[in-house]
N, C-alpha and C positions, 0 to 999 in steps of 0.2 A: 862745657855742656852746651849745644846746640841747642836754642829756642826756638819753638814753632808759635806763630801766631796764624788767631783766623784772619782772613781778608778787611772783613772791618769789625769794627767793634759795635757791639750793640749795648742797646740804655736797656736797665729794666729796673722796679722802683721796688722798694722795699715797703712790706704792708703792716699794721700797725703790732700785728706780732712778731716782726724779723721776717716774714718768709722773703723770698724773691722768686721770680719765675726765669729760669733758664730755658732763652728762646730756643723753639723747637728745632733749629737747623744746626745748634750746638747740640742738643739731647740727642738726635737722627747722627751725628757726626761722631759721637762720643758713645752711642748705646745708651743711653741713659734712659731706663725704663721708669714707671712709677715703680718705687720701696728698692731702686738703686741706691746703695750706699756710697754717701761721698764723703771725702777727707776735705775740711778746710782748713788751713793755714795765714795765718795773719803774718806778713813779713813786707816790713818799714811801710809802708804807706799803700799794699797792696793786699787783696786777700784771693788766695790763690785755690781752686775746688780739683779734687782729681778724683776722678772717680776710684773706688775703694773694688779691687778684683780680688776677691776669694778664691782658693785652688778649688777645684772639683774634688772633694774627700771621695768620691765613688771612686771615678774615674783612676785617680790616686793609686787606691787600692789595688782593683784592678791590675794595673801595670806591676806595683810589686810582688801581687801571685802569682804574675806570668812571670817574674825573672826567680822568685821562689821555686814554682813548679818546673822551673828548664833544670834550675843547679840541684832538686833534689834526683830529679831523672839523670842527672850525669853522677852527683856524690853523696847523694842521699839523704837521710831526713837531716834539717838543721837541729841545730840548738837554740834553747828561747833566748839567747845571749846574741846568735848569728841573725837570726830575724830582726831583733830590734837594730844589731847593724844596720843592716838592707833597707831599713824603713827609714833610719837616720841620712843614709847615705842619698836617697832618693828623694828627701825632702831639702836638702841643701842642694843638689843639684837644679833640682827647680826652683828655689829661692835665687839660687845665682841667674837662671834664665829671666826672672823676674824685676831684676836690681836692674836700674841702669850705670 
């Protein structure tokens, strides 16, 4: 797995509740907006932040009523057994676009 690092490292201090401020040219770099969910990870003497991406559930949809709505114009209504295929089959595929 290829590592990217930023150009330097930056210091930032930890305040007396835990928080820490992620400098602004990491948040500007990374999208990191305020009420951005991040994943933290503690691994050997490192704690590592990624920002946490949710799929679009609209959008999502969306896409599956168009590929719904083409295959019922060619074969007709589904069944609620073929639908939830289509929904499975379209959520694994962008899990896998997701994974590195």
């Amino acid at each position: 797995m290829e590592q990217q690092e930023s150009d330097e490292p930056d210091i930032t201090i930890v305040s007396d509740k835990g928080q820490i401020v992620i400098p602004a040219s990491i948040r500007n770099k990374f999208g990191i907006k305020p009420r951005s969910k991040l994943l933290i990870y503690g691994v050997d003497d490192a704690i590592v932040i990624k920002k946490l991406v949710l799929p679009d559930a609209k959008k999502e949809m969306q896409e599956i009523w168009k590929k719904i709505d083409k295959k019922i114009s060619k074969y007709g209504e589904f069944t609620q057994e073929e639908i939830q295929k289509e929904i499975e089959h379209v959520r694994k595929s962008r899990k896998k676009k997701t994974t590195p």
